[in-house]
N, C-alpha and C positions, 0 to 999 in steps of 0.2 A: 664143393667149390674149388676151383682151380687155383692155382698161386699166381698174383699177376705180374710176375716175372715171365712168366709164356704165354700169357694171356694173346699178345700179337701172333705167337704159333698154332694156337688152340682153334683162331678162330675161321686159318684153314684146314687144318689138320686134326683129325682125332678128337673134334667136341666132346664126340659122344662116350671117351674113355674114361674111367676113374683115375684118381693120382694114388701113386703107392702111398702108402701109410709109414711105410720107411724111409721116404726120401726125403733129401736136406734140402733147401734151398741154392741154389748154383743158377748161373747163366745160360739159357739156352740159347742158341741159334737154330735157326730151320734145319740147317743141314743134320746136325747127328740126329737132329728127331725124325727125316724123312728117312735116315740109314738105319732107324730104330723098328718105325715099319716096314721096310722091307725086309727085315730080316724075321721076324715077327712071325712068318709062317715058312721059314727055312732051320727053326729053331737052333739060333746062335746067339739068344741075348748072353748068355754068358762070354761069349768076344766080344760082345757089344759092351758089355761091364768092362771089363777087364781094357778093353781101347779106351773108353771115356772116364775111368778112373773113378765111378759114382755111380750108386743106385740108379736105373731107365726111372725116367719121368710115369710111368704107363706101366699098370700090370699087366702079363702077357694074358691077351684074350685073342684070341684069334677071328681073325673077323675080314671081312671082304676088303684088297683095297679100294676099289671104285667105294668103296662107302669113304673110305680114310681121307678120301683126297676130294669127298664130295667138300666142296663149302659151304659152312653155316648160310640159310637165306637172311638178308636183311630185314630189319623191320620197316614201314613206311619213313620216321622219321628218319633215321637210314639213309633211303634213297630221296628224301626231300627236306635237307636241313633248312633252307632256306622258310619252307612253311614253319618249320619249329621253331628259329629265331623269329620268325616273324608275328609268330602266335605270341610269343613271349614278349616281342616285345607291346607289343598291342594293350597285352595285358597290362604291362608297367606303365605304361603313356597313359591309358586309360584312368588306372588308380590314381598316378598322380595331379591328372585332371580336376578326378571324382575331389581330391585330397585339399585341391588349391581350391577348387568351387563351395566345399562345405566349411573349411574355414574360415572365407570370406562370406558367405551367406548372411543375408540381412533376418536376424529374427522373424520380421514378420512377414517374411517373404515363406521362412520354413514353415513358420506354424501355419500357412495356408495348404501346404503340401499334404497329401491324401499319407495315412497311418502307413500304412505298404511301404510308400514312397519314401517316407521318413524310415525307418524301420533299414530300407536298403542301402541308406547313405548314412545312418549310425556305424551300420556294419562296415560298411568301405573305409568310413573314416579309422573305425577302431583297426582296424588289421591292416592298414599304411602306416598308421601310428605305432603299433606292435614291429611292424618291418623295421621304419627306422629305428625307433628303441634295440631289438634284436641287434642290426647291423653296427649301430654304433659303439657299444657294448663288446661287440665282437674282436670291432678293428681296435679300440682302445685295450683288450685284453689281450691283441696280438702285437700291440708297439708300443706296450707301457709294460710288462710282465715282471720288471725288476722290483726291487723297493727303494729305488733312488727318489731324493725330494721331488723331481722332476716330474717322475713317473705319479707319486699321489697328488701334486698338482692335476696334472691332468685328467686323472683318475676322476677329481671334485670335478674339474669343469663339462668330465664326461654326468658325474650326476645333476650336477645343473642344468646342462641341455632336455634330459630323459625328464627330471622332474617338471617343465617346461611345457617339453614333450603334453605328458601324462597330465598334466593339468588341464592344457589346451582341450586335450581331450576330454575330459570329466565336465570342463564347464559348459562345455559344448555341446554335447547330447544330454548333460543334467540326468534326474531321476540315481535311478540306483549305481550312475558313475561317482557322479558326487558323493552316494555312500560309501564307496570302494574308496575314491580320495581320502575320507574321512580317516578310515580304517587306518593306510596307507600314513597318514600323518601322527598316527598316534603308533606305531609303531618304532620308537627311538631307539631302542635298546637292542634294535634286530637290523634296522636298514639305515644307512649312510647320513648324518646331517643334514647331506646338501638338498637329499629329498626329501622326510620329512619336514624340513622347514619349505619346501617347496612347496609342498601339498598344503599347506595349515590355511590359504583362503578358501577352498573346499566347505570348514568350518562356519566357515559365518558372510562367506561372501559369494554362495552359489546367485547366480541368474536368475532375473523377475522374468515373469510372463507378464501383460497387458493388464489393464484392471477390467477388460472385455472380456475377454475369455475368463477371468474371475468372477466373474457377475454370470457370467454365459452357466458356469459349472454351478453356482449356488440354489438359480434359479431350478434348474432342471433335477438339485435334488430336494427342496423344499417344497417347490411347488409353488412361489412366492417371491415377488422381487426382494430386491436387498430395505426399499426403504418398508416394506411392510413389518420387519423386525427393529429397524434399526432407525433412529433419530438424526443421527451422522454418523457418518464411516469415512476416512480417511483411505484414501483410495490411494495411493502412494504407501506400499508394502514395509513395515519395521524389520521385517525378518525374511527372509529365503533359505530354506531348509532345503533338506535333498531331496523330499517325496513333497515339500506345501509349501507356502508362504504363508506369514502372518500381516493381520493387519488390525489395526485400533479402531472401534468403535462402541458408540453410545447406544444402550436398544431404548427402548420409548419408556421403557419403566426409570431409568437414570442410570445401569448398571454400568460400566465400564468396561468391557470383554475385548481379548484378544481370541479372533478369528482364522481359524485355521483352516486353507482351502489347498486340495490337494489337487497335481497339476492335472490338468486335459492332460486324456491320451494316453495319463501313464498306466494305465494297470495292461494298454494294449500295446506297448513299448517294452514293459517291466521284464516280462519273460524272456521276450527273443533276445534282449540285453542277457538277460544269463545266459542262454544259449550260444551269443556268441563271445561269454567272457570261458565257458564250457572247450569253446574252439580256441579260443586263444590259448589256453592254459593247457593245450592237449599240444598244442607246436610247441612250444615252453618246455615241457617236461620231455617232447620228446630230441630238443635240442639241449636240454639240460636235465640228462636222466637221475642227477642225482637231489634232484627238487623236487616233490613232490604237493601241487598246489589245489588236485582236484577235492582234497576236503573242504575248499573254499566253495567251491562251487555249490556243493551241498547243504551247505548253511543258507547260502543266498537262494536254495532254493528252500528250502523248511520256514524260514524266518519274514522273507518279503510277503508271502500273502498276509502272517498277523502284521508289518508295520504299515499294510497299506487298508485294515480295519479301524478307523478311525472310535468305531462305537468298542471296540478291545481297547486301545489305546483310552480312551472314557473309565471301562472298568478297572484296566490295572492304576490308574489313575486314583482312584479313591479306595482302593483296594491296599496298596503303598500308604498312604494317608490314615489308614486304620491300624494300620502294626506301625506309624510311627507316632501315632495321636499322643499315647501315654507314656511315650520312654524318652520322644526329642521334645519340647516344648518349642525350639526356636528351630524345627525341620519340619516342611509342610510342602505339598502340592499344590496348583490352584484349584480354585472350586470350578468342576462342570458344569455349564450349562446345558442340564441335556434335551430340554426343546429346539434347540441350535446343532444339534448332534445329530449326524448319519455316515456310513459307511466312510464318505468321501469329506465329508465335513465337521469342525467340531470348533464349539464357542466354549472358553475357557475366560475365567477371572484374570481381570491387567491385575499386571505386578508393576507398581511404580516406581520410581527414586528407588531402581535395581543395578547393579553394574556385573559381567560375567566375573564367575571365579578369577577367572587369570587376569584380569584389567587390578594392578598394584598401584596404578594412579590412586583410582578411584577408590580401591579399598584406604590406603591413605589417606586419602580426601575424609572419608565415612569414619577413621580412626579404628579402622578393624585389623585386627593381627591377622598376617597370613598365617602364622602357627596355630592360631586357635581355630583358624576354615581346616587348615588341612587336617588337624586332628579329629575335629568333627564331624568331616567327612570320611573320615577312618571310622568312624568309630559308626556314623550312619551303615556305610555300608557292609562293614564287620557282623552287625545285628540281623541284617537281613541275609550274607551268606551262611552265618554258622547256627543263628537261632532259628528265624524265619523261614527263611528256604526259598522264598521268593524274591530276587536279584532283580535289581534295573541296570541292565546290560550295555545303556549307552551314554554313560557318564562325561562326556567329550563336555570342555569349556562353554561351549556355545548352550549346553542344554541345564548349567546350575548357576545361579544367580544369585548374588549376598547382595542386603540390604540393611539396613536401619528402620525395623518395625514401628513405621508412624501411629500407630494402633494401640502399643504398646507404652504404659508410665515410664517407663524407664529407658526408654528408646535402646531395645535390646537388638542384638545381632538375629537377622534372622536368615535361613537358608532355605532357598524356593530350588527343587526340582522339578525340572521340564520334561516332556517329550517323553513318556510311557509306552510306547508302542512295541521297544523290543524288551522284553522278561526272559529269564528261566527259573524256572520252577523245581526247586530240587527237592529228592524223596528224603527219606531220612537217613535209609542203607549209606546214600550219595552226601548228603551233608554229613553224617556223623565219619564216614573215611575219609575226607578232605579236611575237615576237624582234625580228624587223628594224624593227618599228614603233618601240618602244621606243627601241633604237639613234640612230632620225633624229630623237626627241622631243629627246634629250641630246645630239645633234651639230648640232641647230638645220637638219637641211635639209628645207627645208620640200615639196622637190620628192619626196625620199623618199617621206614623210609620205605625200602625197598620191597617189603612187605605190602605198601601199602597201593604204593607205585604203580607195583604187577595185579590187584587187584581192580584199578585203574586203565590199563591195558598200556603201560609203557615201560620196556626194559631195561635204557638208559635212566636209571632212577636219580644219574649225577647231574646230567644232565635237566634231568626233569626240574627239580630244586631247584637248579640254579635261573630256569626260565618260570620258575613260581615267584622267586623270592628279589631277583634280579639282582644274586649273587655269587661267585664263582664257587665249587663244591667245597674249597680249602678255607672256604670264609664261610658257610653254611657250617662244617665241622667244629667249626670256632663258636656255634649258635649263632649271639646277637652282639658279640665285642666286637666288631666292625661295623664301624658306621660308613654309611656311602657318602661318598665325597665326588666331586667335580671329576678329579681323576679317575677315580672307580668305577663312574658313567663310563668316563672312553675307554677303559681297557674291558668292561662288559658289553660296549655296543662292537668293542673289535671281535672280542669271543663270540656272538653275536652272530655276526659275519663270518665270518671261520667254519662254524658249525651250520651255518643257513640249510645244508643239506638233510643234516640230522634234523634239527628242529622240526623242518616242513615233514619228518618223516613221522616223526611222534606227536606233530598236531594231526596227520592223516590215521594213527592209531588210536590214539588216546580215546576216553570216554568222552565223549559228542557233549553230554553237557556240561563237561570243563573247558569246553573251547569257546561259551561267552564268557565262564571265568575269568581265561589268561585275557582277553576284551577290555571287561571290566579293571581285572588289575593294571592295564594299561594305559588304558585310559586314567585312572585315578594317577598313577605315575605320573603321567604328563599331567594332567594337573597340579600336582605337587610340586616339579619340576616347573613348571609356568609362573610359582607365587614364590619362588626363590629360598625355600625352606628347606634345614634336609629332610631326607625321606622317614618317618617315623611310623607309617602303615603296619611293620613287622612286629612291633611291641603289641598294638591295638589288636590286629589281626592272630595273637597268639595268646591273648587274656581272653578273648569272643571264643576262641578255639575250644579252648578249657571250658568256659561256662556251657559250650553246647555238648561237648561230650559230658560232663560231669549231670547236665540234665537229662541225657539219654540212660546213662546210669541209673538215678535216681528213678526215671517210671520204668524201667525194668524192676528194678527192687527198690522199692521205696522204706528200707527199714531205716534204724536208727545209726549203724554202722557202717552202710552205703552214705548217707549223711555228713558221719564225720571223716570219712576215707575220702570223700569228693572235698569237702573243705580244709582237708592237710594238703592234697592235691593241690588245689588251686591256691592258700596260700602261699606253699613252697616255690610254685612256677611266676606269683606276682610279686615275689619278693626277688627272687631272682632277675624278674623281669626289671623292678625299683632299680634295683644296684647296678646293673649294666647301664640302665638308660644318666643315674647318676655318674658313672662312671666317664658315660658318652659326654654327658654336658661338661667333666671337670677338661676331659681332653680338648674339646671343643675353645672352650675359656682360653685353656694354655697356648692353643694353636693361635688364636687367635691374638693375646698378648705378644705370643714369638713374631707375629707377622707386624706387629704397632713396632716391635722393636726394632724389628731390623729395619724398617721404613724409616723410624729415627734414624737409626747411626747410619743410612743411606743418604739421608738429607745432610746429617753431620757432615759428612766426609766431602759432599758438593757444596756447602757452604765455606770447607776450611781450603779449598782446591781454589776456589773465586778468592778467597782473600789473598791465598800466595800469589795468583796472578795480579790480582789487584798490584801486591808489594813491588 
């Protein structure tokens, strides 16, 4: 490639030569380069140096002038810009047409449209919406780049617009956007406030279809209208999920079952949606090379066929229910009805007088401690990563529900998980090294760690940790004497940000099944973060650790010395665990006192200010 300092020379003159490999960059003009070849076959470049003071632009090759002075031919658009402006702009008028017409589209004007038809104005919509996202993004990183107050105002108002943006479009094509929303909102600790909180109606407030088209899909897979099962059905939808809706009804024996019907159209929608989040993410990465997002795409293609199994979703369903039957008493799923169950449809047990995890009214109302859901939730899904192996991968607000077990004499707390359709299933190889990971985060060895990390498939092992544990590696070093705090949030969601290139680059390496892990740990974050408690997962998550390795131990060699080497083990690490978390709570208390105090002598000081005015 030539240097486009003579780019304007080149491209009458001499296209076809190479650039010396010695030369510096300088100014050219036509002229000493036209006096360059003609001397060229008179062999005087050395006057020709020696005049112009600098290395010739051209190694001497000797060659015709009639070729030197041919000029390069143009290409069509070349000699017809007016078509190329005009194609282009065609294209942009057009999109933005496509862009204002599918916005405004009246639902059931769309849903009459042929699959095809739909399918080509998802696409249009997504990749205008991608454009301005792109573009705005851009201009705000080329006229806000300082770190003045001014510039991170604008910054937010730039992710207000994009979250906006991006929502508009999730609720609008539905199906597996609103899973990406999902995703997208439970991500705190990696992307911006202003969008995650943008994204959080995704959760629990995607788009109804018709109760026609719901009747239309039941029919055709049962083979039987709606009232041959059912007594009354409430035809006005409780719930709208990203792949079904729910709805409440009575079947003729008295049962009470929530109804799960998945949408028309999506399993012929679902794919060419990947395919065009595959394009999107391929412009992304190649306008932001240091982002790496196609392991995204990969998931969504392995994982969409099982959430859109409704009879999988069935299985894992009572499957969860069986390794939690004897260890949680007040953790359960609802009961299947599976003559109401097929690929596309599934009838589950109503859960009544229930409110979502994150609703702190309501838990209030019920007189349930958010510290006693979060820890239980810890402590559920601790059992199922480090004993178990089998993981419910989409813990999001909208899918766990606490109640007050009507059923029960003592009206205990109980916790209902929903929506079974995405698992992973870990070996033991994989559970017992994720165990051990944890283990070396709380025993501070760092050679572990990184031992364990590279076995894992990730180099930055600091970095790793601290997107495990959602803690910076200087506070990981420290094990579990730091508690996370409100402030510790933003200086992690800023590192977060900072690193966003890294991250995406060790979610694209790492072991494929720790990427519904970091999911799930997420997700439970934000749930935790939702019921206003601190984060306490880390202690839980590191006694489960213990108990799974120490019983991979024990059925390797089951002697009597394996036995008590596993039981000094494990109490050294829960007593260490006691005394920090005592530790935490005494700080906690004191912070908390210092804050009552200074609030007094705050108020003092504005009471004793009003009385000298008063004087």
């Amino acid at each position: 490639m030539l240097r486009s300092t003579i780019k304007p020379v080149r491209k009458l003159y001499g296209s076809h030569l190479p650039l010396s490999t010695r030369w510096n960059q300088h100014s050219l003009t036509k002229e000493p380069v036209k006096q360059f070849h003609n001397c060229l076959s008179t062999n005087q470049e050395k006057k020709y140096r020696l005049t112009h003071k600098f290395e010739p632009p051209f190694r001497w090759i000797p060659v015709q002038e009639e070729i030197i002075n041919t000029p390069r031919k143009k290409r069509f658009w070349h000699k017809h810009p007016y078509v190329f402006y005009g194609f282009g702009a065609t294209i942009i008028v057009c999109s933005i047409a496509a862009y204002t017409v599918i916005s405004s589209l009246d639902s059931n004007i769309y849903d009459l449209l042929p699959a095809s038809v739909q399918s080509v104005l998802r696409v249009v919509y997504s990749v205008v919406t991608f454009v301005i996202v792109l573009c705005d993004y851009k201009y705000s990183l080329w006229m806000y780049s300082d770190d003045s107050v001014e510039s991170q105002e604008s910054m937010k108002n730039t992710n207000r617009r994009v979250a906006k943006y991006i929502l508009n479009l999730c609720l609008s094509n539905g199906g597996i956007y609103i899973k990406a929303g999902q995703h997208i909102a439970s991500l705190n600790q990696l992307l911006p406030a202003e969008i995650t909180t943008g994204m959080e109606p995704c959760q629990d407030r995607a788009p109804t279809r018709p109760w026609a088209e719901i009747e239309a899909m039941f029919i055709e897979e049962t083979g039987h209208p709606v009232d041959y099962f059912f007594e009354e059905i409430d035809k006005e939808p409780i719930a709208a999920a990203s792949l079904a809706q729910v709805y409440r009804g009575k079947l003729r024996d008295g049962r009470e079952v929530a109804l799960k019907v998945q949408y028309p159209r999506l399993r012929e929608t679902a794919f060419s949606d990947v395919r065009t989040f595959d394009f999107l993410i391929s412009i992304a990465e190649f306008f932001f090379p240091e982002i790496k997002l196609k392991w995204l795409v990969k998931e969504f293609e392995d994982n969409l066929p099982k959430e859109l199994d409704f009879m999988l979703e069935g299985m894992n369903n009572e499957k969860l229910m069986a390794h939690l039957k004897n260890k949680f008493t007040n953790v359960r799923t609802p009961k299947v009805i599976w003559e109401l169950t097929t690929p596309r449809i599934i009838a589950l047990e109503f859960i009544d007088h229930a409110v979502k995890v994150s609703d702190r009214k309501g838990l209030a109302v019920m007189d349930i401690s958010p510290t006693t859901v979060s820890t239980l939730l810890a402590k559920v899904f601790s059992q199922q990563i480090f004993l178990d192996g089998f993981v419910h991968c989409d813990p999001h607000p909208g899918n766990i529900l606490v109640r007050r077990d009507p059923n029960s004499w003592n009206n205990k707390l109980e916790i209902i998980i929903l929506d079974h359709g995405l698992y992973q299933q870990l070996d033991d190889s994989f559970r017992v090294d994720y165990a051990l990971l944890w283990k070396s985060i709380v025993e501070r060895d760092e050679q572990a760690v990184k031992s364990v990390a590279t076995r894992l498939g990730v180099d930055n092992f600091e970095l790793f940790a601290s997107m495990l544990t959602s803690r910076s590696w200087g506070e990981e070093s420290a094990g579990i004497r730091v508690d996370v705090t409100e402030k510790d949030q933003e200086r992690l969601m800023k590192l977060g940000q900072e690193n966003f290139g890294q991250i995406t680059r060790i979610l694209s390496t790492v072991n494929k099944k720790i990427l519904l892990l970091f999911k799930c740990n997420e997700l439970l974050r934000s749930v935790q973060q939702s019921l206003g408690v601190p984060v306490n997962y880390f202690v839980v998550f590191a006694k489960y650790a213990m108990t799974g390795i120490n019983r991979d131990r024990i059925e390797k060699n089951n002697s009597l010395w394996t036995h008590i080497k596993c039981w000094k083990d494990y109490v050294m690490v829960c007593v260490r665990l006691q005394f920090y978390v005592v530790l935490l709570n005494l700080f906690s208390y004191m912070n908390r006192f210092r804050l009552i105090f200074k609030k007094a002598r705050r108020t003092q000081r504005r009471g004793s200010r009003s009385m000298v005015k008063y004087v």
